[in-house]
C-alpha atoms as one frame of an Amber mdcrd trajectory, in Angstrom:
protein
  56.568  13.365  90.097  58.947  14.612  87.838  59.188  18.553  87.416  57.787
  19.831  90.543  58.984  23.345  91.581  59.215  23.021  95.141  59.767  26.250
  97.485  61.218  25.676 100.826  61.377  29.393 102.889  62.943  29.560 106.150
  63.493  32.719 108.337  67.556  32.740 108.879  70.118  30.701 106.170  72.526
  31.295 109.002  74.568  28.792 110.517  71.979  27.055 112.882  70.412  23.203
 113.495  67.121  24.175 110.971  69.332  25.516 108.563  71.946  23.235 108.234
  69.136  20.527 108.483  67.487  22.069 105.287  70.677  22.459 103.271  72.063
  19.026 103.950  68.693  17.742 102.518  68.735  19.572  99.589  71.917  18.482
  98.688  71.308  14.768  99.415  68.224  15.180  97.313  67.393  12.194  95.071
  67.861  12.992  90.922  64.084  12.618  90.511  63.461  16.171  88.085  62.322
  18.537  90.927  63.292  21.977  91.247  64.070  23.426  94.376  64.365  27.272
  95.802  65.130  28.680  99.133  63.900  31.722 100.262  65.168  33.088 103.384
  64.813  36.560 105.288  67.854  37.204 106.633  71.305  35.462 105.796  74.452
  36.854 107.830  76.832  34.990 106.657  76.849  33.327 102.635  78.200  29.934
 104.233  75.121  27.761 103.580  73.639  30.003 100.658  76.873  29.530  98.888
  76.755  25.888  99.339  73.294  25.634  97.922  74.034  27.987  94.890  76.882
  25.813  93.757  74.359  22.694  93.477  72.475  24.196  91.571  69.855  25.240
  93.870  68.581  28.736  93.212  68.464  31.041  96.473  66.238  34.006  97.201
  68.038  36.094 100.252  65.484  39.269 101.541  68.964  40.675 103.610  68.888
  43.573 101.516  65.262  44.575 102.203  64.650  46.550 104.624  63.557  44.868
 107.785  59.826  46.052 107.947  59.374  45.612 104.266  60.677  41.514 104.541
  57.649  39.519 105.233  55.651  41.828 102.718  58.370  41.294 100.263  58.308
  37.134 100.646  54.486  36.981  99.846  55.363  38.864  96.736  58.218  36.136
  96.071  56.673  33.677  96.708  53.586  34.588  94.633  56.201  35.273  92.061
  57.838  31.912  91.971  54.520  29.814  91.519  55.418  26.736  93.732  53.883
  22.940  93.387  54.859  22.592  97.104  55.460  25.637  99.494  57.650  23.666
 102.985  58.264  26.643 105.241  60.513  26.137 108.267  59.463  29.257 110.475
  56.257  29.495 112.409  56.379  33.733 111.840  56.483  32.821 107.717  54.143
  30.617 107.795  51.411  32.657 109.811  51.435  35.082 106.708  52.427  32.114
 103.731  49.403  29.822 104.409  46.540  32.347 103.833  48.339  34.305 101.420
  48.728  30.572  99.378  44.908  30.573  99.197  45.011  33.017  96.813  47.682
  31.654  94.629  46.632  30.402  91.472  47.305  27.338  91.263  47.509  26.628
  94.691  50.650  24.949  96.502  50.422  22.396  98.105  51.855  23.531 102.339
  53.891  21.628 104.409  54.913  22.887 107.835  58.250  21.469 109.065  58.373
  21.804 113.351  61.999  22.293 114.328  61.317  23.345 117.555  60.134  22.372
 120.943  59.247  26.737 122.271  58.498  29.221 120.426  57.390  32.925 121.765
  53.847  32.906 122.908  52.351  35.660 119.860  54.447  33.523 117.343  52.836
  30.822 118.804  48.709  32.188 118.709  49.588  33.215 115.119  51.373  29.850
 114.138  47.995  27.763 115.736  45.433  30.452 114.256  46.576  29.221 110.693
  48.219  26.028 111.215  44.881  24.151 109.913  45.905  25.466 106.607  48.975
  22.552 106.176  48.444  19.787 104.019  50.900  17.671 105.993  53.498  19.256
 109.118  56.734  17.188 109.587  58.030  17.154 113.304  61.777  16.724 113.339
  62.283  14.477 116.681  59.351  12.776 118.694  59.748  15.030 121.647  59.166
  18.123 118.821  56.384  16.257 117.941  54.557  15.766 120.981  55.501  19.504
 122.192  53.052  22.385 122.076  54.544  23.686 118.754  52.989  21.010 116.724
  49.555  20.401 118.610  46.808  20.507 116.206  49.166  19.893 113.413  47.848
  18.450 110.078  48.485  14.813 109.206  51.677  15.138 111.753  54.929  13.488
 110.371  57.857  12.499 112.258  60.981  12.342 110.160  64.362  12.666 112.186
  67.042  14.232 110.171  70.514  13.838 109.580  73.828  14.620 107.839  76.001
  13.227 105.262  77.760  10.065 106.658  80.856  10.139 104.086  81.895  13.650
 104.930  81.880  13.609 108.656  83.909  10.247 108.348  86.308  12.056 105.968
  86.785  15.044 108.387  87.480  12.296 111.188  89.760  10.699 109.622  91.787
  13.647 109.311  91.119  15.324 112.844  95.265  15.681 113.410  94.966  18.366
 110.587  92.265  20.217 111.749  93.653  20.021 115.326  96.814  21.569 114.163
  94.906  24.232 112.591  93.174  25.330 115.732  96.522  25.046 118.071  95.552
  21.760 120.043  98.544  19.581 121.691  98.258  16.278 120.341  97.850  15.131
 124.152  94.886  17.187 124.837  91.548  15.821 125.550  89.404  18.225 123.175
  85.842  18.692 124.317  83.976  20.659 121.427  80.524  22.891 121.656  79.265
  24.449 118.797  76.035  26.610 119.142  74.861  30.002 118.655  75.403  32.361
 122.235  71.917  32.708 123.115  70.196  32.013 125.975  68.758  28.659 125.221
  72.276  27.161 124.618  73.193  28.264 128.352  76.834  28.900 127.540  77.681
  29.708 131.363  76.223  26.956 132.949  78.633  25.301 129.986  81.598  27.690
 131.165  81.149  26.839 134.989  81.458  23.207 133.917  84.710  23.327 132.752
  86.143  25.140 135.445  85.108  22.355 137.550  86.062  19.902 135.390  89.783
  21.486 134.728  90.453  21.792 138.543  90.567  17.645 138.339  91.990  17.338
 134.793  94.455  19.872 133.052  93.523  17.150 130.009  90.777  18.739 128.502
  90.798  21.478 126.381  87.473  23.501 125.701  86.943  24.877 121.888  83.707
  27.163 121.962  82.455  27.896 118.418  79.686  30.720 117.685  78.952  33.880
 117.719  75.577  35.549 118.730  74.406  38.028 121.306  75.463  36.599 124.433
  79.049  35.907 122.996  81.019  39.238 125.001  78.969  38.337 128.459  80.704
  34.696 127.997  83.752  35.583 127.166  84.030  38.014 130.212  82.338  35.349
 132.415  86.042  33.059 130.936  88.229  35.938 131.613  87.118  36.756 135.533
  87.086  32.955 135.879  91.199  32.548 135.123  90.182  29.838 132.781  92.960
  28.805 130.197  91.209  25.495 128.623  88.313  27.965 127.481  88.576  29.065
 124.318  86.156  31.276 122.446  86.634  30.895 118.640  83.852  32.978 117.137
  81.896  32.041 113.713  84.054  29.057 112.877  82.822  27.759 109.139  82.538
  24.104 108.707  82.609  23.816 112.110  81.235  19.963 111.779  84.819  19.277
 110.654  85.943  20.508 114.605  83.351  18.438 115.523  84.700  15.507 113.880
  88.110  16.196 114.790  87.347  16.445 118.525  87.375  13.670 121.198  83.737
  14.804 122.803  80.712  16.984 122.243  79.080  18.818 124.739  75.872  20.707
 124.911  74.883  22.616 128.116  71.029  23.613 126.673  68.075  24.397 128.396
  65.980  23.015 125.885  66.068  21.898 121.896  64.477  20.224 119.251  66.907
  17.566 117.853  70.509  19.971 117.664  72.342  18.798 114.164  76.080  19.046
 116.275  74.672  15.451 118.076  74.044  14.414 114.597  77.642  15.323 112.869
  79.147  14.422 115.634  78.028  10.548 116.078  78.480  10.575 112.191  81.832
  10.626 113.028  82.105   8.362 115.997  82.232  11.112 118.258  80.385  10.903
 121.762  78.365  13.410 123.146  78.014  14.613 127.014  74.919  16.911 127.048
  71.974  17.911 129.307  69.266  15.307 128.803  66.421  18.133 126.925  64.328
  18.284 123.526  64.960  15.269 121.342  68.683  14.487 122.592  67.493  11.277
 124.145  66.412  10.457 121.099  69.732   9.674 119.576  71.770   9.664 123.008
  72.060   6.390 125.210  73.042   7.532 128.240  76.116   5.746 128.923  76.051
   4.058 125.122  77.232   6.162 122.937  77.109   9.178 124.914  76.311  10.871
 128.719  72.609  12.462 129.529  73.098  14.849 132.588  69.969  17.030 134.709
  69.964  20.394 132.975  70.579  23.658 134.340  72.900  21.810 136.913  77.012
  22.605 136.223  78.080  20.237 138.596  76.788  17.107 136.846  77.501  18.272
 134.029  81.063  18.382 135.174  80.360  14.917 136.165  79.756  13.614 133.068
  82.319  15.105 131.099  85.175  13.915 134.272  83.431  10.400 133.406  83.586
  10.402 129.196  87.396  11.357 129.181  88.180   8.576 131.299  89.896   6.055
 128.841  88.033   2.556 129.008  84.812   4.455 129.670  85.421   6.909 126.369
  86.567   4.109 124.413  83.178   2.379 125.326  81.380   5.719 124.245  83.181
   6.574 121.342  82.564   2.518 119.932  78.861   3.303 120.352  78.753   6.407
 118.914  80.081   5.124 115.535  77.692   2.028 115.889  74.447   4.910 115.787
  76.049   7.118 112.536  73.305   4.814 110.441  70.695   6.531 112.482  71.452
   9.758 110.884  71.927   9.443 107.157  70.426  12.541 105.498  70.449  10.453
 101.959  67.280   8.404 103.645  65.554  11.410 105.187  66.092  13.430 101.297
  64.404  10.158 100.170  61.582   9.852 102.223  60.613  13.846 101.680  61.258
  13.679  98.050  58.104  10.968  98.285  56.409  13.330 100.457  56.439  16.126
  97.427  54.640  13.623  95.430  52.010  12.658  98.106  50.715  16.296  98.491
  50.840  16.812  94.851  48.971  13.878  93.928
């Protein structure tokens, strides 16, 4: 249907896997007449927002409210903005959206999209008290789907995600630039992570790794992108450890072009939904090394295009990196990792949710 306003509110616009998810669809959306807004809480950074903006895509950012007034504040938008279709991304959001929708005249239509395997047990009570509410939820990996956070969802989806194919390959195809930006000999093996430093990404166990890993290779060099809470307690865990392939790099923006420009991914989580990095980086024939959690073995064949390692275990995950930089085996990895990049094309996923719209509507 042409001309449907569609409303899509998420909690953060910051650099994270639901975010960058959201924006990539947007901006692979088909030219079919809808209109789209994003409303978000919080936004630290104007990385993603900008991106939208310049599509065309208006943005509503709540930053400026004060904290206690925000969810308040988004019923008011939102009842403001007078949506065909209301997708929120947030379980917190949605608790207050989906009976404040039932007053809306006319109503919106509610999708739920799940991007997450855990939430926080009240977030949780509140998300399942009004979940029966949806018209249709959308689970972003199977394992998200079969999880508690989308039990007793409503006509359950499962659409995986993606990026855009063309970019990633033209960021790869100039990784010598972008290596020479960020200081890396041209001999180096660069291993690349690229999360948030919170707890669930388990940036020690990733840090304990490496010092295993460099005592048998001086190779590899480790480029650690993100910033977050945990972020000083890291870098002090680096510094008592003597290690010199560590680096910390802060907020890096774009950071799917270091991806792309790297010779491995690795993720040392303790549990995800389906993490975007796996996604840019087999867009651009990268391999990834990462504990085997959330919906990772979804797109990673252990020993295909990638390695699958216990979590919470720093020795194997040593392991698997000491295996991946290995020449014939990362060769073997890396020709399997460009062989998935069809498996996550955003342009399909903005297809198949642009049909979606019309479903609910109709």
């Amino acid at each position: 249907m042409s001309g449907l306003h569609v409303c899509e509110v998420i909690k953060t616009l910051d650099v994270g896997g639901a975010e960058v998810l959201l924006v990539e669809r947007l901006l692979a959306a088909p030219p079919t007449g809808k209109r789209y807004t994003v409303v978000c809480l919080r936004a630290s950074t104007h990385e993603l927002s900008g991106r939208l903006r310049s599509a065309g895509i208006r943005v509503v950012d709540l930053t400026a409210c004060p904290r206690w007034l925000r969810l308040a504040r988004l019923a008011c938008v939102v009842r403001r903005l007078e949506p065909d279709v209301l997708n929120i991304h947030s379980p917190l959001p949605a608790s207050l959206l989906r009976p404040v929708s039932q007053l809306l005249s006319p109503r919106p239509a509610l999708v739920s999209t799940v991007h997450n395997v855990r939430y926080r047990l009240p977030t949780m009570l509140l998300d399942r008290a009004t979940g029966w509410l949806d018209t249709r939820t959308v689970a972003v990996s199977p394992q998200v789907a079969s999880a508690c956070t989308s039990r007793r969802s409503r006509g359950l989806s499962v659409r995986v995600h993606g990026v855009h194919l063309a970019e990633q390959r033209h960021w790869a195809a100039r990784s010598e630039q972008t290596r020479r930006e960020w200081n890396v000999s041209p001999d180096a093996f660069l291993i690349v992570h690229v999360a948030n430093f919170r707890a669930q990404k388990n940036h020690e166990l990733l840090v304990e790794a490496a010092a295993r890993v460099g005592e048998q290779d001086p190779r590899p060099v480790f480029l650690l992108a993100g910033s977050g809470p945990l972020h000083a307690r890291v870098a002090r865990q680096v510094e008592d450890l003597g290690l010199g392939n560590v680096r910390l790099l802060g907020h890096v923006p774009d950071a799917d072009r270091l991806i792309a420009s790297s010779d491995l991914l690795v993720l040392s989580s303790s549990y995800e939904g389906l993490p975007v990095v796996v996604m840019e980086a087999l867009a651009a024939g990268v391999p990834v090394v990462s504990t085997a959690v959330g919906g990772v073995p979804h797109l990673i064949e252990d020993r295909g295009n990638g390695i699958l390692v216990r979590p919470g275990d720093p020795a194997a995950l040593a392991e698997g990196i000491l295996r991946a930089t290995r020449p014939e085996i990362h060769a073997r990895l890396r020709e399997g990792a460009r062989a998935s990049a069809e498996l996550v094309d955003i342009s399909r996923t903005a297809a198949w949710f642009d049909k979606l719209y019309d479903e609910v509507c109709s």
